[in-house]
PyMOL Python script that loads the backbone (N, CA, C, O; Angstrom):
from pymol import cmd

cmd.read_pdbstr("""\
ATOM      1  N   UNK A   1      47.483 -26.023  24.880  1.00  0.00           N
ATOM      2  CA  UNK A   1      48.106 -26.251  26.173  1.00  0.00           C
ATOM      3  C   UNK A   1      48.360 -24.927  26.883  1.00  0.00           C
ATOM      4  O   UNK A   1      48.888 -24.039  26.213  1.00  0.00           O
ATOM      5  N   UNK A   2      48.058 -24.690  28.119  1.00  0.00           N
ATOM      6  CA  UNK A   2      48.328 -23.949  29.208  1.00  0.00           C
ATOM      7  C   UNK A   2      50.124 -24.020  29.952  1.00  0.00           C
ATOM      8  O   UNK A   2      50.819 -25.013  30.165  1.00  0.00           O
ATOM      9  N   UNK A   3      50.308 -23.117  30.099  1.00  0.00           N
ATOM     10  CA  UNK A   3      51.035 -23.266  30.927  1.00  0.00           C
ATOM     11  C   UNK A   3      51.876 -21.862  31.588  1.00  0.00           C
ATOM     12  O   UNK A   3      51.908 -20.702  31.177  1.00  0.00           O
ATOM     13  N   UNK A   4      52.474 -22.459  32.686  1.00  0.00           N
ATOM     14  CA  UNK A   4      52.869 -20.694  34.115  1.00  0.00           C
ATOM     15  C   UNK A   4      54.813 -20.866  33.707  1.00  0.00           C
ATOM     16  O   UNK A   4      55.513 -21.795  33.304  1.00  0.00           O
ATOM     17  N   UNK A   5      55.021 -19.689  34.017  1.00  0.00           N
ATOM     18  CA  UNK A   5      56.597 -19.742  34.137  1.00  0.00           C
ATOM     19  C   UNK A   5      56.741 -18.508  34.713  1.00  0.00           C
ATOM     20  O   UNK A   5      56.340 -17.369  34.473  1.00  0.00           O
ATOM     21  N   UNK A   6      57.493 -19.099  35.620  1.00  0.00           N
ATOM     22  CA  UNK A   6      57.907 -17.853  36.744  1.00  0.00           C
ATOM     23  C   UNK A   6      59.555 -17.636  36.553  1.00  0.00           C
ATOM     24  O   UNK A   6      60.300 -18.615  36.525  1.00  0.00           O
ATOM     25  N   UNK A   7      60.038 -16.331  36.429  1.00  0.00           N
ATOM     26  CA  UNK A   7      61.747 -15.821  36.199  1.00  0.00           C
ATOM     27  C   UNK A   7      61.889 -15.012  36.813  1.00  0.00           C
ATOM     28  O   UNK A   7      60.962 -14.430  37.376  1.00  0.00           O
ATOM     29  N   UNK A   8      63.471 -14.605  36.944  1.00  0.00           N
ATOM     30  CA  UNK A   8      64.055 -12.980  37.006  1.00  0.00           C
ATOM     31  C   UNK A   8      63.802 -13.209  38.714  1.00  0.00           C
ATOM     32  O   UNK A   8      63.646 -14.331  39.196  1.00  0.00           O
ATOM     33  N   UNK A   9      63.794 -12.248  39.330  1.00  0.00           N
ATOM     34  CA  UNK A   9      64.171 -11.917  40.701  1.00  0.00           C
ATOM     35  C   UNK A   9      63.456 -10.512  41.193  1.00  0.00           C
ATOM     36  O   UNK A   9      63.562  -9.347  40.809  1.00  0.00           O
ATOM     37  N   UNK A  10      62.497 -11.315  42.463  1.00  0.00           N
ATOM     38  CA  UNK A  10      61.526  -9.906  42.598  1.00  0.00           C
ATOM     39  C   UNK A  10      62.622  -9.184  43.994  1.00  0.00           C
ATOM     40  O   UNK A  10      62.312  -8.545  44.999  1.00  0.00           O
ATOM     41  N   UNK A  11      63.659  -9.544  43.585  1.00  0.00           N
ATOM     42  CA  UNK A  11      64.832  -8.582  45.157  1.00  0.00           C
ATOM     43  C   UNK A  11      65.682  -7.651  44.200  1.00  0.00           C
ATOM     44  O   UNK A  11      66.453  -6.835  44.706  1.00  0.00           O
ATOM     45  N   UNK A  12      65.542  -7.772  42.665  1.00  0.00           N
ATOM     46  CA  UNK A  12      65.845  -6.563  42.058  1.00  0.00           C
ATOM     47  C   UNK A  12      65.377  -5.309  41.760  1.00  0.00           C
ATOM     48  O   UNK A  12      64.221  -5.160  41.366  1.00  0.00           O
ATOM     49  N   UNK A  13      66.156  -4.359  41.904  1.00  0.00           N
ATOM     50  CA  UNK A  13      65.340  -3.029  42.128  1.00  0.00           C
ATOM     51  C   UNK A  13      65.443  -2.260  40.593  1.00  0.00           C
ATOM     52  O   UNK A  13      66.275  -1.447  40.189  1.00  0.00           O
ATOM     53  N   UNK A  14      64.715  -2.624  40.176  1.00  0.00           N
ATOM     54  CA  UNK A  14      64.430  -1.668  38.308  1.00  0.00           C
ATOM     55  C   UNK A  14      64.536  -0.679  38.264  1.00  0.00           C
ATOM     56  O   UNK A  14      65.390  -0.182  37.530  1.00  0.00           O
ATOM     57  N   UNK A  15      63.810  -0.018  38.944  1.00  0.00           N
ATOM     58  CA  UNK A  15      63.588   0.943  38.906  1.00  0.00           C
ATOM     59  C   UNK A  15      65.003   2.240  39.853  1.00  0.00           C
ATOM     60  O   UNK A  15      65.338   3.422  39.777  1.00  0.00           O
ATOM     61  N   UNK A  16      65.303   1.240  40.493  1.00  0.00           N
ATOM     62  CA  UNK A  16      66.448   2.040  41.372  1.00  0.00           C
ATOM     63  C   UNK A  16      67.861   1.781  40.634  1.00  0.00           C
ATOM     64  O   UNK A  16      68.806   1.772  41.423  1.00  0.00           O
ATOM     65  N   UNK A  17      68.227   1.549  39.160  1.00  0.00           N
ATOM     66  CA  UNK A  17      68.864   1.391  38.556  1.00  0.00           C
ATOM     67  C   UNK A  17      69.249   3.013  37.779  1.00  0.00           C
ATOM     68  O   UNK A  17      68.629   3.253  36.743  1.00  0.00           O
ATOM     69  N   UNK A  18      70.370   4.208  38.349  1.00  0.00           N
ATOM     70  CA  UNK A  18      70.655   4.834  37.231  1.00  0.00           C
ATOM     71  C   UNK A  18      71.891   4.889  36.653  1.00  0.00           C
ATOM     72  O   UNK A  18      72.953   4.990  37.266  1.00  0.00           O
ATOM     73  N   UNK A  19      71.714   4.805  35.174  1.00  0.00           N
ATOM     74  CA  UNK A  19      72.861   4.803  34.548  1.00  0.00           C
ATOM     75  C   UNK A  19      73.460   6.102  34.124  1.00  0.00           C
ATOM     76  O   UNK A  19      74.432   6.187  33.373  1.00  0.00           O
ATOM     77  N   UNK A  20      72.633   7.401  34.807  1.00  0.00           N
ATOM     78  CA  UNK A  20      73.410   8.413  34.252  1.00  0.00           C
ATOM     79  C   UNK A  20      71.925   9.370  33.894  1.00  0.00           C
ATOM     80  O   UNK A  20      71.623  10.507  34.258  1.00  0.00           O
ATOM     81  N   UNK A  21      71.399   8.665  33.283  1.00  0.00           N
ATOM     82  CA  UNK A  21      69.843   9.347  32.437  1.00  0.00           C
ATOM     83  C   UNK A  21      68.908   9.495  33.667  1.00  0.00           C
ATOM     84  O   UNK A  21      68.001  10.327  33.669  1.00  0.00           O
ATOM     85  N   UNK A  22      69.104   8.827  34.510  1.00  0.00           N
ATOM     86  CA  UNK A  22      68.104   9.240  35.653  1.00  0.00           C
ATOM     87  C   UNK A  22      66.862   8.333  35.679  1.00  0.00           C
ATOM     88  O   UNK A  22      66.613   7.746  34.626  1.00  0.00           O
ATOM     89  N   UNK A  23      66.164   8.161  36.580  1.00  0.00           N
ATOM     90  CA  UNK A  23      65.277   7.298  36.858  1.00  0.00           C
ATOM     91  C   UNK A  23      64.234   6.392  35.698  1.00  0.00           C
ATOM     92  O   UNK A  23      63.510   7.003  34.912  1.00  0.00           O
ATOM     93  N   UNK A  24      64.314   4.393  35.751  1.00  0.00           N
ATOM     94  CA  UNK A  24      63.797   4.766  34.614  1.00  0.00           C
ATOM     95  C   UNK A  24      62.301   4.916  34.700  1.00  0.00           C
ATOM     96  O   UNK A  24      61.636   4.889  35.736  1.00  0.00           O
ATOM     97  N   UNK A  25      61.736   5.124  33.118  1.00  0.00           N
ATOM     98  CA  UNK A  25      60.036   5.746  33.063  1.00  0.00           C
ATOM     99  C   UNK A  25      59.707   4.165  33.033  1.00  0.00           C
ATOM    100  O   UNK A  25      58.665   4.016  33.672  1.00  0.00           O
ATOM    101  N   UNK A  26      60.183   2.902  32.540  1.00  0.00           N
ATOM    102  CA  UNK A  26      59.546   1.627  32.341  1.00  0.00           C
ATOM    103  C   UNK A  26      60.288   0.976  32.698  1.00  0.00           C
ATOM    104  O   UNK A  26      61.375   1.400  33.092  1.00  0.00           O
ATOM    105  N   UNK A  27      59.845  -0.770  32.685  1.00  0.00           N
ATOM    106  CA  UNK A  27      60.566  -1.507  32.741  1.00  0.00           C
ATOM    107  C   UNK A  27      59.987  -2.220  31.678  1.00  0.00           C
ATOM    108  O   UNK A  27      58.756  -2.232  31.706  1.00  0.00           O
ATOM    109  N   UNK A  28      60.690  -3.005  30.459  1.00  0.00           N
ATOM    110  CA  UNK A  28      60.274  -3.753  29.472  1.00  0.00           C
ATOM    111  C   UNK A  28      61.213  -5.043  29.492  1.00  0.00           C
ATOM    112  O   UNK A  28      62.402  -4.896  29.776  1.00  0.00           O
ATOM    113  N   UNK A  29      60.553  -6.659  29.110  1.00  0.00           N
ATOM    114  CA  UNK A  29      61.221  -7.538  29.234  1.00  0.00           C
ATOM    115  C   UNK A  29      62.275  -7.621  28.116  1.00  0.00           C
ATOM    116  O   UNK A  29      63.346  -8.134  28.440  1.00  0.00           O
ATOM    117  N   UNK A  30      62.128  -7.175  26.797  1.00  0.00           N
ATOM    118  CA  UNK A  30      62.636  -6.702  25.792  1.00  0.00           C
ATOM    119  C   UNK A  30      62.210  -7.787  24.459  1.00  0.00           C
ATOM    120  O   UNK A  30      61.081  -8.277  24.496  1.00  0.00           O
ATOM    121  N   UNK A  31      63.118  -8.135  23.316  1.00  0.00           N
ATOM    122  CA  UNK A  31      62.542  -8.952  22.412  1.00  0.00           C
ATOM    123  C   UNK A  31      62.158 -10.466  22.606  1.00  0.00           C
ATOM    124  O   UNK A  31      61.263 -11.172  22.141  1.00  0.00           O
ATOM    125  N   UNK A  32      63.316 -10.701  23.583  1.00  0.00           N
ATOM    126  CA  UNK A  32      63.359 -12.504  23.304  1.00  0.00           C
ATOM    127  C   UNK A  32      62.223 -13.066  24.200  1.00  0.00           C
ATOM    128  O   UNK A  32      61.809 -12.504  25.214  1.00  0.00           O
ATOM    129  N   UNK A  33      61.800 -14.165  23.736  1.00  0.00           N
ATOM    130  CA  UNK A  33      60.851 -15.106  23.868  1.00  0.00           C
ATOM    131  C   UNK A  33      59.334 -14.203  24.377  1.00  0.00           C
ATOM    132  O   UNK A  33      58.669 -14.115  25.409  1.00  0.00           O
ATOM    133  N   UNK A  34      59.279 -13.600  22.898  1.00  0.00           N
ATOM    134  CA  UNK A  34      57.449 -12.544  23.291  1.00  0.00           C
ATOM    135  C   UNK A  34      56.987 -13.800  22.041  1.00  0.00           C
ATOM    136  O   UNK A  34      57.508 -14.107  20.969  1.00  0.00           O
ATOM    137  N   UNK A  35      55.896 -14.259  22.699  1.00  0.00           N
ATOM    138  CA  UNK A  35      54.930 -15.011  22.827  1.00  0.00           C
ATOM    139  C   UNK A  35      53.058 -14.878  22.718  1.00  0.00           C
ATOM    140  O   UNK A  35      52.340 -14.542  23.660  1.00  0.00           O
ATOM    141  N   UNK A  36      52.770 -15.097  21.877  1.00  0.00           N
ATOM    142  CA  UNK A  36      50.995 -14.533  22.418  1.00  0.00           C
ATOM    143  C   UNK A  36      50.664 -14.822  24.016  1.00  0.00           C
ATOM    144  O   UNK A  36      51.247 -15.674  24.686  1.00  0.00           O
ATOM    145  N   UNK A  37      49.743 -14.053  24.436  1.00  0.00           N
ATOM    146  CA  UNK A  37      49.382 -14.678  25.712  1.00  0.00           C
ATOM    147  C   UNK A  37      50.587 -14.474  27.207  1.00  0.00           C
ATOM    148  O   UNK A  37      50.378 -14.919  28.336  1.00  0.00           O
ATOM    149  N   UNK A  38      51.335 -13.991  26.932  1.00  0.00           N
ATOM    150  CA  UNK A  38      52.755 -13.689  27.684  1.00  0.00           C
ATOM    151  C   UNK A  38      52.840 -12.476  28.517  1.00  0.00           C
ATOM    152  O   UNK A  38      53.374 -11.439  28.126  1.00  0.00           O
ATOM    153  N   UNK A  39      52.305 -12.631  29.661  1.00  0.00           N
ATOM    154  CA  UNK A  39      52.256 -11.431  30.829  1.00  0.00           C
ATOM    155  C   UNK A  39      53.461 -11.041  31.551  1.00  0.00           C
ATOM    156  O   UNK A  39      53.817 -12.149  31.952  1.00  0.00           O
ATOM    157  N   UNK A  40      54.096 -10.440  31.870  1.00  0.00           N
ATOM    158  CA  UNK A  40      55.038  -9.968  32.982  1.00  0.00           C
ATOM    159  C   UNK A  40      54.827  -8.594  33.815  1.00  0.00           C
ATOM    160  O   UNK A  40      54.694  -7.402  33.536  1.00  0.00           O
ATOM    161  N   UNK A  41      54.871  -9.438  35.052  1.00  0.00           N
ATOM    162  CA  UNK A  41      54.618  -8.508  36.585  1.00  0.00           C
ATOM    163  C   UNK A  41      56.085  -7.786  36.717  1.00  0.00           C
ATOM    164  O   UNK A  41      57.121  -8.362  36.387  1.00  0.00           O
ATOM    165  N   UNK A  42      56.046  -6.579  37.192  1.00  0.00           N
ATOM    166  CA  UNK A  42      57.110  -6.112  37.563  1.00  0.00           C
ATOM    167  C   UNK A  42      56.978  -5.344  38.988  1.00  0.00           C
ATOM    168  O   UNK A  42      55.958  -4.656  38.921  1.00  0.00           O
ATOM    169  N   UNK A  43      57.479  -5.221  39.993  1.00  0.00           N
ATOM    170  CA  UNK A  43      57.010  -4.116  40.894  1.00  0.00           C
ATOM    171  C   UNK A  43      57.133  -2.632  40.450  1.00  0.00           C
ATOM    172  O   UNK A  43      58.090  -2.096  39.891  1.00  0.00           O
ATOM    173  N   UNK A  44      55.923  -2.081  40.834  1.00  0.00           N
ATOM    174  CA  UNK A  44      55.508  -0.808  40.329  1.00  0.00           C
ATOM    175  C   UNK A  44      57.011   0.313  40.331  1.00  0.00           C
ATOM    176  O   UNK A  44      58.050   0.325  40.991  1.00  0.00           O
ATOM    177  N   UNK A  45      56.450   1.167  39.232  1.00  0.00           N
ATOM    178  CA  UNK A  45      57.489   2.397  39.682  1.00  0.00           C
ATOM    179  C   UNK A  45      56.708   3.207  41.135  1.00  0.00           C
ATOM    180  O   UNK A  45      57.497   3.761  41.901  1.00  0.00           O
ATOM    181  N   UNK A  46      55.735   3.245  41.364  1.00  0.00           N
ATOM    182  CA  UNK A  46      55.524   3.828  42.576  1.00  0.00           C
ATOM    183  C   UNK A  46      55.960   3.325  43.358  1.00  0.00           C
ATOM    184  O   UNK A  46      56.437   4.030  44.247  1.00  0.00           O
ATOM    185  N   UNK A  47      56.063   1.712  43.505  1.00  0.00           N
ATOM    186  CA  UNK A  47      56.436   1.449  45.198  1.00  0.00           C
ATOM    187  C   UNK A  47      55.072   1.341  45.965  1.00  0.00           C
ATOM    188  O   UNK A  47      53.933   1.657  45.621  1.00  0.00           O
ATOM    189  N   UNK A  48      55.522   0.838  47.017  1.00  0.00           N
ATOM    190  CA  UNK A  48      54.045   0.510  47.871  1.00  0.00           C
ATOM    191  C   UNK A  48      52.812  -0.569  47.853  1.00  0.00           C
ATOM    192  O   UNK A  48      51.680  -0.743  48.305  1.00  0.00           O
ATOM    193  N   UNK A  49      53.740  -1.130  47.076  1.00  0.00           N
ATOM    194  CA  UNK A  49      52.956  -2.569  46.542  1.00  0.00           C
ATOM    195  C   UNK A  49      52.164  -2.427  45.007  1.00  0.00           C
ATOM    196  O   UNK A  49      51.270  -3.044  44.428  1.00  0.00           O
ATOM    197  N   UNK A  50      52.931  -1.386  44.746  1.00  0.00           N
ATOM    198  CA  UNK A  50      52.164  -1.198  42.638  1.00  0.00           C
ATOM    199  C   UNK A  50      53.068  -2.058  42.139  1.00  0.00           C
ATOM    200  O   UNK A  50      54.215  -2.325  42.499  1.00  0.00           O
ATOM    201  N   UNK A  51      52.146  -2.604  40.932  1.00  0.00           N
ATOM    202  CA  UNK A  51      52.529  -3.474  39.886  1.00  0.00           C
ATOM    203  C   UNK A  51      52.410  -2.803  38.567  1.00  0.00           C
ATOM    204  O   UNK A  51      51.341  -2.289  38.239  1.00  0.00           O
ATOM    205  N   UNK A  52      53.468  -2.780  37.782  1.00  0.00           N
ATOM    206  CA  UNK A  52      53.655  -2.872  36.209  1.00  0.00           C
ATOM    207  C   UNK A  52      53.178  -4.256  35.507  1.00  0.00           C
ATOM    208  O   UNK A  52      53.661  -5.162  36.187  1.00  0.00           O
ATOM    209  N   UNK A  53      52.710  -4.593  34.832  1.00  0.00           N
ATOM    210  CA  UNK A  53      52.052  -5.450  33.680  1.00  0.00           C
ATOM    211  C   UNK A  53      52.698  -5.708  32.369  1.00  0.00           C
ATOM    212  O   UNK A  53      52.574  -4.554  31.958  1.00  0.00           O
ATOM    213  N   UNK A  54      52.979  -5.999  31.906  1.00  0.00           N
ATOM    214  CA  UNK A  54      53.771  -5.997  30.297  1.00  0.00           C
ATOM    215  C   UNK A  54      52.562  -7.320  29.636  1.00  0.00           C
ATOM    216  O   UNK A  54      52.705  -8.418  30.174  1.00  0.00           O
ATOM    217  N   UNK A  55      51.697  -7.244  28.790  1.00  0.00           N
ATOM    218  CA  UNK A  55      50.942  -8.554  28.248  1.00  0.00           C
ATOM    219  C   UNK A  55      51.444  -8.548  26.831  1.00  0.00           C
ATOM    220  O   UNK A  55      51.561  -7.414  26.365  1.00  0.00           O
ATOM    221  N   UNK A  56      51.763  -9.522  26.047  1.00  0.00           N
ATOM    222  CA  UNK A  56      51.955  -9.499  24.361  1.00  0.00           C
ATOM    223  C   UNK A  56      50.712 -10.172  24.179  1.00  0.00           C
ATOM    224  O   UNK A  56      50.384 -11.099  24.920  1.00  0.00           O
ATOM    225  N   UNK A  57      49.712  -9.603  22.865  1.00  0.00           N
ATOM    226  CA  UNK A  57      49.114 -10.358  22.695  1.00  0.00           C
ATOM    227  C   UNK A  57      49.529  -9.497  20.632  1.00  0.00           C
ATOM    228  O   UNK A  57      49.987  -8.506  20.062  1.00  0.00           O
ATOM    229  N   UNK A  58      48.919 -10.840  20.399  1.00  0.00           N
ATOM    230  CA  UNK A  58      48.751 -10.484  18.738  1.00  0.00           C
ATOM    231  C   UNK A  58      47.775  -9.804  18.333  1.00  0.00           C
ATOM    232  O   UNK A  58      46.782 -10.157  18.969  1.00  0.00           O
ATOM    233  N   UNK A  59      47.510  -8.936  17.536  1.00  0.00           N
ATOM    234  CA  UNK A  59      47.132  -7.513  17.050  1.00  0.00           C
ATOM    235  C   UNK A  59      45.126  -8.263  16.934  1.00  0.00           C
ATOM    236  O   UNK A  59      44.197  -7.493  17.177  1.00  0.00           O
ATOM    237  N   UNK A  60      44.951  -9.234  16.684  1.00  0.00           N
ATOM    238  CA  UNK A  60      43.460 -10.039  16.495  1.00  0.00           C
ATOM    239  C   UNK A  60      42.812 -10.272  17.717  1.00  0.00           C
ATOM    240  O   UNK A  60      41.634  -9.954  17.872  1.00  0.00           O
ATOM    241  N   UNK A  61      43.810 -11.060  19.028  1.00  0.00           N
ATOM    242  CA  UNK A  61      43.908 -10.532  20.587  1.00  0.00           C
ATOM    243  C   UNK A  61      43.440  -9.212  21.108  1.00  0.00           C
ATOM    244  O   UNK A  61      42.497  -8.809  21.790  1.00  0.00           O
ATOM    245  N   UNK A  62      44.329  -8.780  20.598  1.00  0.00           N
ATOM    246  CA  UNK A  62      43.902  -6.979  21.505  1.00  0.00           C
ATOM    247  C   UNK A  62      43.139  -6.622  21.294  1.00  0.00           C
ATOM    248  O   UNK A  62      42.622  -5.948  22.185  1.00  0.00           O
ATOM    249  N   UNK A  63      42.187  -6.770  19.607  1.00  0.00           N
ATOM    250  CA  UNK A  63      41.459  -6.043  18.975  1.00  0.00           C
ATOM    251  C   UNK A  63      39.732  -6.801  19.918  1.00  0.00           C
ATOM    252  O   UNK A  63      38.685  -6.246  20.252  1.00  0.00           O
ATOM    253  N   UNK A  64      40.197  -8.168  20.033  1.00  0.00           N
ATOM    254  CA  UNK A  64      39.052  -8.828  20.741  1.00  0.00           C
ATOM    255  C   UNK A  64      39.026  -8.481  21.978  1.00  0.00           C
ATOM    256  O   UNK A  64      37.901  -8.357  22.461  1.00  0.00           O
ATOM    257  N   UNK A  65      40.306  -8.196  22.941  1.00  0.00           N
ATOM    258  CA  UNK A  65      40.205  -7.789  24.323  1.00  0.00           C
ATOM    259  C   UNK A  65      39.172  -6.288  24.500  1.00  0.00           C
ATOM    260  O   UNK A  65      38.141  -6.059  25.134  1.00  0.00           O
ATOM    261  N   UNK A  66      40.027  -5.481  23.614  1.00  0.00           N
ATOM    262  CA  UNK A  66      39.345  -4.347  23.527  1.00  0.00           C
ATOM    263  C   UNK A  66      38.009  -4.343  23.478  1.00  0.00           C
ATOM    264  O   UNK A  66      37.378  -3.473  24.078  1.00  0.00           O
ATOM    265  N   UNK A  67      37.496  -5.155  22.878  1.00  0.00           N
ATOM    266  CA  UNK A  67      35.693  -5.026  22.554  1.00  0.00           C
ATOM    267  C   UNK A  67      35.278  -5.608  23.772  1.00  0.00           C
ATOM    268  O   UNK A  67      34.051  -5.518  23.821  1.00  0.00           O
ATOM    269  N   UNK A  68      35.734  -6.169  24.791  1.00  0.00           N
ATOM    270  CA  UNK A  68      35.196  -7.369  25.621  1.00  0.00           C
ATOM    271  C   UNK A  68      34.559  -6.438  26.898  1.00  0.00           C
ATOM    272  O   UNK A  68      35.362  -6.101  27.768  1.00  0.00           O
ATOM    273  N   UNK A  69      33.622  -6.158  26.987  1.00  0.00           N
ATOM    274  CA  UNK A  69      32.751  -5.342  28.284  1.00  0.00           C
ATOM    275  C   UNK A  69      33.548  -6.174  29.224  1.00  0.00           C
ATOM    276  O   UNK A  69      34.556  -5.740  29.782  1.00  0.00           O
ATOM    277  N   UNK A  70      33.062  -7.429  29.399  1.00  0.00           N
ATOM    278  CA  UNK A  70      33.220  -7.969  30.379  1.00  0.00           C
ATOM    279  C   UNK A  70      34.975  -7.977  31.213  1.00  0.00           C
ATOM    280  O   UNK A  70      34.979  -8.077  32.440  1.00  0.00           O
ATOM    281  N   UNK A  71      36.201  -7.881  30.551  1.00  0.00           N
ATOM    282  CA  UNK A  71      37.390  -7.474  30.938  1.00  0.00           C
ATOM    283  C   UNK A  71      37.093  -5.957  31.270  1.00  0.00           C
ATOM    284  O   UNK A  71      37.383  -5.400  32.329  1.00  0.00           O
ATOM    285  N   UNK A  72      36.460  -5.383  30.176  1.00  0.00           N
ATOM    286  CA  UNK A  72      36.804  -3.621  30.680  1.00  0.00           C
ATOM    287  C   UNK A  72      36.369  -3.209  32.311  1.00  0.00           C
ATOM    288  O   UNK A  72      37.008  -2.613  33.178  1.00  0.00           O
ATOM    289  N   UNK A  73      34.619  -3.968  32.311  1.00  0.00           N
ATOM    290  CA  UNK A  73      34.250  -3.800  33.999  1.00  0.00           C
ATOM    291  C   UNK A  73      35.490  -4.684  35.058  1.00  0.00           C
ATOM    292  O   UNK A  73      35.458  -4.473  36.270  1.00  0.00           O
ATOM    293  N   UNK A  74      36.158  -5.303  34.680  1.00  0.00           N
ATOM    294  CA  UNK A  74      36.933  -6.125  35.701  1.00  0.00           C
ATOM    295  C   UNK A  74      38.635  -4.910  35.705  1.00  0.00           C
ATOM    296  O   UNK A  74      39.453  -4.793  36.617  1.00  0.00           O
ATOM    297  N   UNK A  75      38.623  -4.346  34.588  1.00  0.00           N
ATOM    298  CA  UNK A  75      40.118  -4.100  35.344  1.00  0.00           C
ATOM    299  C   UNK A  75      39.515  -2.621  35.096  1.00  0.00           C
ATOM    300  O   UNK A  75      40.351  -1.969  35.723  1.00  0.00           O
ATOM    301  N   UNK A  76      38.614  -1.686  34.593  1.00  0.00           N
ATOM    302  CA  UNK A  76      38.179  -0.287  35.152  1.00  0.00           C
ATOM    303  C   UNK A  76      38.041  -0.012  37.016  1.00  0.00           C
ATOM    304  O   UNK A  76      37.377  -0.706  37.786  1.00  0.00           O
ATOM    305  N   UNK A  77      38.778   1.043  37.326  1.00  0.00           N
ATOM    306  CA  UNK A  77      38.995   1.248  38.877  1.00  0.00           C
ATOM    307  C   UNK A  77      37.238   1.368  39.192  1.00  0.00           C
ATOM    308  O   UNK A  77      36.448   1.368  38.248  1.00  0.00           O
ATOM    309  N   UNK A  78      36.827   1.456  40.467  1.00  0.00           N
ATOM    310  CA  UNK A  78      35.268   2.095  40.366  1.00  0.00           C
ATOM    311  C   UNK A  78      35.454   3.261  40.650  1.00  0.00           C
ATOM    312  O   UNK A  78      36.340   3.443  41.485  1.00  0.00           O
ATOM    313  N   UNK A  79      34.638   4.667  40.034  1.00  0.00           N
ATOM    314  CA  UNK A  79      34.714   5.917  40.914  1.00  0.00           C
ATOM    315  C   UNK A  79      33.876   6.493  42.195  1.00  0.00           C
ATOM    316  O   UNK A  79      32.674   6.659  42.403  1.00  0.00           O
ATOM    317  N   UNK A  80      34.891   6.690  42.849  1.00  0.00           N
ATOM    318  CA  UNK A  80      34.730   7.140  44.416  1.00  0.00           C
ATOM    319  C   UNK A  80      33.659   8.400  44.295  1.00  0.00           C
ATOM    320  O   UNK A  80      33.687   9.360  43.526  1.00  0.00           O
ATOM    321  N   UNK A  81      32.869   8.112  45.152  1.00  0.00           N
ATOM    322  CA  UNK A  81      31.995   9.568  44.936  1.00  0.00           C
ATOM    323  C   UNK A  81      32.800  10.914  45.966  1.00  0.00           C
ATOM    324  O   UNK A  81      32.335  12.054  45.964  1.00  0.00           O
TER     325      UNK A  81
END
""", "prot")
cmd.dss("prot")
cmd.show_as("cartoon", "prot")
cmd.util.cbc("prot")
cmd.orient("prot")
């Protein structure tokens, strides 16, 4: 079975959060409910419409993503001459 779940609040600012330590370097969803197959969007630390990614996949997952040409040509940038 498939299925989408949307959370959390994209009018929070993550990244504009300091507690003292200064700006943070990530944003991570943390332990609870990591899942195979389990993506989370975050808005970028740049700003400007960048996105952060968080994916869990299980260690047999990654090892298959990794080999897969066909993902690598889809999320490799192209280079600009």
């Amino acid at each position: 079975p498939c299925g989408a779940m949307v959370g959390s609040s994209p009018r929070f600012d993550m990244y504009g959060c300091d507690f003292g330590w200064g700006r943070p370097a990530a944003v991570r969803s943390g332990k609870a409910n990591k899942m195979d197959g389990r993506a989370s969007l975050y808005p970028g630390r740049e700003g400007g419409g960048s996105m952060d990614a968080e994916v869990t996949l299980t260690p047999e997952h990654k090892a298959a993503l990794e080999g897969n040409e066909e993902f690598w040509a889809a999320v490799t940038p192209e280079k600009k001459a």
